[in-house]
Structure formats: C-alpha cells, structure tokens
C-alpha positions in Angstrom: 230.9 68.0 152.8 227.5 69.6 152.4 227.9 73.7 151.6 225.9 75.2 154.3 222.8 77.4 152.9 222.6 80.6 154.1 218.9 81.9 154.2 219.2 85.6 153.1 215.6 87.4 154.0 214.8 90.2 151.0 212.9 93.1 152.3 209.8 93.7 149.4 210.7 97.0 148.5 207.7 98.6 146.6 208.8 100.0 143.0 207.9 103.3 142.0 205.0 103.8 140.2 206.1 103.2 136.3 204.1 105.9 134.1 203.1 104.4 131.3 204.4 105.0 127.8 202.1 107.4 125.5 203.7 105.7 122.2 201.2 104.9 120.1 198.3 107.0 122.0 196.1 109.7 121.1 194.0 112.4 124.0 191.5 115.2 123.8 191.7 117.9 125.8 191.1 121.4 125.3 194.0 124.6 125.3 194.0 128.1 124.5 190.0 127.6 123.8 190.8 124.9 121.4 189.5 121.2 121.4 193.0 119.3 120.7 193.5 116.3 119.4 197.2 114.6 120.2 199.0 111.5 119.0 202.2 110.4 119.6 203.4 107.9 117.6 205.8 104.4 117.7 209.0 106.7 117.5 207.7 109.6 119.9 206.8 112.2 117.6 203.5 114.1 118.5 201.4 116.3 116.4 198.2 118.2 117.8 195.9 119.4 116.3 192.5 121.7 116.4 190.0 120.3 114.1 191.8 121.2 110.3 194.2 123.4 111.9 197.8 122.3 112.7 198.3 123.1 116.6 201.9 122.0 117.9 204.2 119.1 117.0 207.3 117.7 118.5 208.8 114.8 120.8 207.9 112.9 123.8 210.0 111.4 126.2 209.3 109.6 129.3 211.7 111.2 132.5 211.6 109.8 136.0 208.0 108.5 135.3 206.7 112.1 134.0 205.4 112.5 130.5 207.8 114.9 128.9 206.8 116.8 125.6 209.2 119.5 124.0 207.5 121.4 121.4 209.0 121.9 117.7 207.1 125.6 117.5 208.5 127.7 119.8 211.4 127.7 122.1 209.8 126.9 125.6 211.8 123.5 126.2 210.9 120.5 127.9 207.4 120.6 129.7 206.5 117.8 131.5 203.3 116.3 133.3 203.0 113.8 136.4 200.2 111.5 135.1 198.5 108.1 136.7 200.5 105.0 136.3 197.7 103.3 133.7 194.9 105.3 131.8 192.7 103.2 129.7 190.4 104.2 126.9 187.9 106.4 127.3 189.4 107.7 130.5 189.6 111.1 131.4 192.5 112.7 134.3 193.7 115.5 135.5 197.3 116.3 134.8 200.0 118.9 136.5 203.0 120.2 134.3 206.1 120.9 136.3 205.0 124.5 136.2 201.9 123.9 138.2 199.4 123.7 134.9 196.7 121.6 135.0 194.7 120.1 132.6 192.1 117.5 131.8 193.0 115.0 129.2 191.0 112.2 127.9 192.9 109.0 125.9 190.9 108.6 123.1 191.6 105.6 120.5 195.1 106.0 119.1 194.5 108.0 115.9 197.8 108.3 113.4 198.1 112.1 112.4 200.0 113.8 109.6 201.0 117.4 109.4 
C-alpha cells in the first residue's frame, strides 16, 4: 500500500539579521582627536593606528551579531558595536557600542598592519 503524504506547511520565519564578519577589513574613523586607521586580520587580531603612531591592538569577535573588540592596552574588556548587516567599500555608518558611544566609521580597502 501507498504511505500516505502528510503536507506539513512551514511558517517563513525571517532570520536575524547576520552582521557581517570584519576579518580581513580595515575602517577610518576618528577617536580621541585622532584619524585611525584599523584592520583586523584572517585570525581576528586588530591593530589601530594614528598615522606612524601605534594606537590600540587586540581581538575581535563576532557576539549575537555585534562587532566585539577587547583591547590588549588596557583593562576595559569586551566593547562591542551594533553595526548594519553589510558595509561595502567606501561606505561610511554610524555605529553604537553597548555603552551608548557612537561613532562614524568608514571601511576602507583591507590594509594588512604590523605593530
């Protein structure tokens, strides 16, 4: 005999915006007066920096879709920023930290740094 089908309707549930990934991306934007420069790498290692000068390095992590960055110079923890889902090229945003900071970031062509 024949196995009856069942029809089984599936509700389209939409996903949650997916952040994407900042591996292997570099932004301007300027802090504490400075113009920064930031790339993180493959691996999630950032560095920053302000012109010749060394600014800030550490890791990056992605956590329930925010961009999560924990600095290796000083003792703040984890600060993480709610950012649009896709930024291309040559884009500019505005991005909130978890703390209510905003700031105005622009993805610029990834750029490998050293310290």
């Amino acid at each position: 005999p024949e196995a009856e089908q069942e029809t089984v309707a599936v509700a389209e549930v939409e996903a949650p915006v997916e952040a994407m990934s900042l591996n292997e991306t570099s932004w301007k934007f300027m802090m504490d007066d400075k113009d920064i420069l930031e790339s993180i790498d493959a691996t999630g290692n950032y560095i920053a920096n302000a012109g010749d000068e060394h600014y800030d390095h550490g890791t990056y992590v992605q956590v329930d879709g925010k961009q999560c960055f924990t600095s290796a110079m000083n003792d703040e923890g984890q600060m993480c920023w709610t950012t649009p889902a896709n930024i291309e090229v040559g884009a500019s945003v505005d991005i909130t930290s978890d703390g209510g900071e905003k700031l105005s970031v622009t993805r610029v062509e990834y750029e490998p740094l050293t310290m």
